[in-house]
N, CA, C and O atoms as CSV, one atom per row, in Angstrom:
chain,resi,resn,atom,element,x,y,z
A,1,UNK,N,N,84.122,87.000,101.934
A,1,UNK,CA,C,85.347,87.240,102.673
A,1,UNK,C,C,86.100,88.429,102.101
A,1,UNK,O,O,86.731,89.260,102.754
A,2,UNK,N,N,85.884,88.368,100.310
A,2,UNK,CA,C,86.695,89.929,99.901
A,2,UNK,C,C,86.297,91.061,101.188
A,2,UNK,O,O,87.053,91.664,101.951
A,3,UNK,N,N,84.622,91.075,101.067
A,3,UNK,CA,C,84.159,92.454,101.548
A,3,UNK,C,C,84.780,92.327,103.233
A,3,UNK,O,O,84.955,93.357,103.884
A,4,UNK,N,N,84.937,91.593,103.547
A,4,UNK,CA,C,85.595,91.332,104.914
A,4,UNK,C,C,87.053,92.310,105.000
A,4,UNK,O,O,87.257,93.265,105.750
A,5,UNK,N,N,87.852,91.789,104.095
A,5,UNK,CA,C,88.837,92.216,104.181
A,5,UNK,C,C,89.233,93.758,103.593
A,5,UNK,O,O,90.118,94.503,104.014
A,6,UNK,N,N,88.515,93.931,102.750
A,6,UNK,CA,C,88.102,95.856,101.997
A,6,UNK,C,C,87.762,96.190,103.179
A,6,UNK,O,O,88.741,96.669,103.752
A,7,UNK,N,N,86.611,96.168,104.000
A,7,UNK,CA,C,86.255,96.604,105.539
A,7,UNK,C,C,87.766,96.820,106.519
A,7,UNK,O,O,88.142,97.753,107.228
A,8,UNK,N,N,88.261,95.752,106.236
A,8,UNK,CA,C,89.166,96.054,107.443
A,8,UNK,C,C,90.349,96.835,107.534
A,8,UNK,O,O,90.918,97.342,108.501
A,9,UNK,N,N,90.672,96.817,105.938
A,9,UNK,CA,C,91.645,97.195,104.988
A,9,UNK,C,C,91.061,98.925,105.514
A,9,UNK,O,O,91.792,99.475,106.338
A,10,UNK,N,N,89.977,99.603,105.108
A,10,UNK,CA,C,89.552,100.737,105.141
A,10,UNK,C,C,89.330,101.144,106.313
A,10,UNK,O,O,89.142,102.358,106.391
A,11,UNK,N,N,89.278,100.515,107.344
A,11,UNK,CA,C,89.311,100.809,109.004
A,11,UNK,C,C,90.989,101.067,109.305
A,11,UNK,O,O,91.373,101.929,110.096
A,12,UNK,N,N,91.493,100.579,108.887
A,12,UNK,CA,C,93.217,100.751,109.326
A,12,UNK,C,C,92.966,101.834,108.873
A,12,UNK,O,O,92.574,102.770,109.570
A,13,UNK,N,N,93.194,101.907,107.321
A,13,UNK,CA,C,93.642,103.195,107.021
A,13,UNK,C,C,92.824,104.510,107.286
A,13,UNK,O,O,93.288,105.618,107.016
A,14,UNK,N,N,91.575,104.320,107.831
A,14,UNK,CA,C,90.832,105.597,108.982
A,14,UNK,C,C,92.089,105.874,110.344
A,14,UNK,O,O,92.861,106.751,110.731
A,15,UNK,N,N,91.740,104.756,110.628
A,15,UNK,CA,C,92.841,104.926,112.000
A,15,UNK,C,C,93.782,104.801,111.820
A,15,UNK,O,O,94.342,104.801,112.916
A,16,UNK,N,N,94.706,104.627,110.802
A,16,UNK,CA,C,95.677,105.310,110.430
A,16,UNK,C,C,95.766,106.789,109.903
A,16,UNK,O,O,96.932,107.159,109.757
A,17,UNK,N,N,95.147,107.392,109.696
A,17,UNK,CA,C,95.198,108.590,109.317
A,17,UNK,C,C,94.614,109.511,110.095
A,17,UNK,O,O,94.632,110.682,109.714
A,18,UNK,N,N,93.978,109.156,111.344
A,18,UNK,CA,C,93.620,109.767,112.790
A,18,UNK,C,C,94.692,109.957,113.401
A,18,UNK,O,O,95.221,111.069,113.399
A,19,UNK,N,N,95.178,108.987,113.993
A,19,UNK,CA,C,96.384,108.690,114.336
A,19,UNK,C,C,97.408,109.508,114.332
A,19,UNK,O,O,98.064,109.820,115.326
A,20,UNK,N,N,97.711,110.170,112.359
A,20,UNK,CA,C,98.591,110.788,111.899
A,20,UNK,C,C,98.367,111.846,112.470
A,20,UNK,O,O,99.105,112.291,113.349
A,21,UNK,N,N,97.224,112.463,112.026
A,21,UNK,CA,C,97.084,113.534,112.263
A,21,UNK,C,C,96.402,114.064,113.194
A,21,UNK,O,O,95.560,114.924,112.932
A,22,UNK,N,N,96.667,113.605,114.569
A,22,UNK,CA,C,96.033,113.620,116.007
A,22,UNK,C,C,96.751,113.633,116.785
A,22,UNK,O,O,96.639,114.449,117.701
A,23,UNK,N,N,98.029,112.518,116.728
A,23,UNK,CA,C,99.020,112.467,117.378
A,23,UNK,C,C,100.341,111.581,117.176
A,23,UNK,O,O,100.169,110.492,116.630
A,24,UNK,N,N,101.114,111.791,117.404
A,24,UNK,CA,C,102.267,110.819,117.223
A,24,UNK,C,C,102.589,109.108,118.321
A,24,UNK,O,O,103.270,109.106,119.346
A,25,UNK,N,N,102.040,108.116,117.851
A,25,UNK,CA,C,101.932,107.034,118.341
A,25,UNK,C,C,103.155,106.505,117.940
A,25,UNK,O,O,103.099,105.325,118.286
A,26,UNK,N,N,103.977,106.662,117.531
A,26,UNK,CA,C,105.549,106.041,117.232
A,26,UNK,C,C,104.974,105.077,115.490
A,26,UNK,O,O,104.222,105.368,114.560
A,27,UNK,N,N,105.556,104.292,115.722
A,27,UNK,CA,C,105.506,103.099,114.133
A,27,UNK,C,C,104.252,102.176,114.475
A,27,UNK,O,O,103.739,101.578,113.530
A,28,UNK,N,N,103.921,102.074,115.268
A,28,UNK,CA,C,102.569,101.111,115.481
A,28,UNK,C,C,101.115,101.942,114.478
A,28,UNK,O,O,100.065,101.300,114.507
A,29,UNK,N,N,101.103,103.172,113.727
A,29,UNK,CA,C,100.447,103.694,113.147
A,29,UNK,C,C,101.161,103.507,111.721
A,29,UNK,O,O,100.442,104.207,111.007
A,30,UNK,N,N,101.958,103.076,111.055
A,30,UNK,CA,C,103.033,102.958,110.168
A,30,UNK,C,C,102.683,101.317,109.810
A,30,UNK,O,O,102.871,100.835,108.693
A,31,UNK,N,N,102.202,100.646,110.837
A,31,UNK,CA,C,102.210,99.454,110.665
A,31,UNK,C,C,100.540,98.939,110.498
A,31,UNK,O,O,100.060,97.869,110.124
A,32,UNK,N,N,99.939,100.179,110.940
A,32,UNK,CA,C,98.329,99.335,110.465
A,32,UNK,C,C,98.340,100.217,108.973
A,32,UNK,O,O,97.794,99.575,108.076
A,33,UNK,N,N,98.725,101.218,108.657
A,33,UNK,CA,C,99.046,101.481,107.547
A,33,UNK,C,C,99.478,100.793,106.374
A,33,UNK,O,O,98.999,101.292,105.355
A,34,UNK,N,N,100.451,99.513,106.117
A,34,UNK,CA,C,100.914,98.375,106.042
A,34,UNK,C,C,99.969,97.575,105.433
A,34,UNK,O,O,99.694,97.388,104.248
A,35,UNK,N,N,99.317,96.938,106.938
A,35,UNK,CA,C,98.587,96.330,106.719
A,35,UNK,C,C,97.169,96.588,105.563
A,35,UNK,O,O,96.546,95.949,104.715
A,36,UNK,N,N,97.179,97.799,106.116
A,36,UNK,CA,C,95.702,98.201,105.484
A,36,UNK,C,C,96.432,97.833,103.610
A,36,UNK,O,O,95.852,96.933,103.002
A,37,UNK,N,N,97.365,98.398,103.037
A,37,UNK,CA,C,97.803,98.622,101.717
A,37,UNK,C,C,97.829,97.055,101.238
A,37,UNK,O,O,97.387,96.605,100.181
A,38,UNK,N,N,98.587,96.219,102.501
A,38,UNK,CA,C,98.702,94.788,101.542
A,38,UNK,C,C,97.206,94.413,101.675
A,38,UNK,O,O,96.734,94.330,100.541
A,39,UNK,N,N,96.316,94.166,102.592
A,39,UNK,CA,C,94.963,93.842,102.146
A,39,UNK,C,C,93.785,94.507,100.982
A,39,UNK,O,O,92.714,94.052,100.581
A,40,UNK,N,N,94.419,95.599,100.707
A,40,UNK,CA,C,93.961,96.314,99.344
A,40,UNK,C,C,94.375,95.520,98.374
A,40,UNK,O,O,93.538,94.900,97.719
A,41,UNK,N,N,95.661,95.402,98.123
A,41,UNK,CA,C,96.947,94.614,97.000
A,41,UNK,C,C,96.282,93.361,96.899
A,41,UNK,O,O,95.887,92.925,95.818
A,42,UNK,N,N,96.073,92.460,98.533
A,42,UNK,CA,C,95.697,91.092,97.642
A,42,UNK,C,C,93.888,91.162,97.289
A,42,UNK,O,O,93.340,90.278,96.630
A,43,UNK,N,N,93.361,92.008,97.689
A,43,UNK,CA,C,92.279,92.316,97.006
A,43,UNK,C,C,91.863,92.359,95.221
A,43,UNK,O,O,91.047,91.786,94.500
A,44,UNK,N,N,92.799,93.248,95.069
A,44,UNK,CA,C,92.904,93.595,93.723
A,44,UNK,C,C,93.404,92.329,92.915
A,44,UNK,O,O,92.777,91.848,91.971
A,45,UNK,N,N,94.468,91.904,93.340
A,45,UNK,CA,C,95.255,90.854,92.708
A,45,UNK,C,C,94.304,89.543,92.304
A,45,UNK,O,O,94.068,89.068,91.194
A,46,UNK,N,N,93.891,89.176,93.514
A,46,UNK,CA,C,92.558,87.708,93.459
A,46,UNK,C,C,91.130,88.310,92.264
A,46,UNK,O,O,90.128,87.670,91.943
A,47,UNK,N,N,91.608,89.991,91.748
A,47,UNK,CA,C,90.495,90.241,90.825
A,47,UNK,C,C,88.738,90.624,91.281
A,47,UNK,O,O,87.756,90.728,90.546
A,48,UNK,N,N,88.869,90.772,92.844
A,48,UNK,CA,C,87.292,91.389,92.987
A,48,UNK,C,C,87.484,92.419,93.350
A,48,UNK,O,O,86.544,93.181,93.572
């Protein structure tokens, strides 16, 4: 399930950073951004 969540974690922040720099989608790009950082955080934290 870690590698589940590193996967998904690293897909936001692709499409978050397309996004950025492609076009302006308002805060809905701000917010998978977010997401992507806290699923890194509890990654790290649980130690794998």
């Amino acid at each position: 399930m870690s590698n589940l969540l590193y996967l998904i974690a690293l897909i936001l922040v692709i499409f978050w950073a397309i996004g950025f720099f492609a076009y302006s989608a308002g805060g809905i790009i701000h917010i998978l951004l977010v997401i992507a950082i806290v699923s890194i955080l509890f990654r790290v934290i649980r130690g794998r």
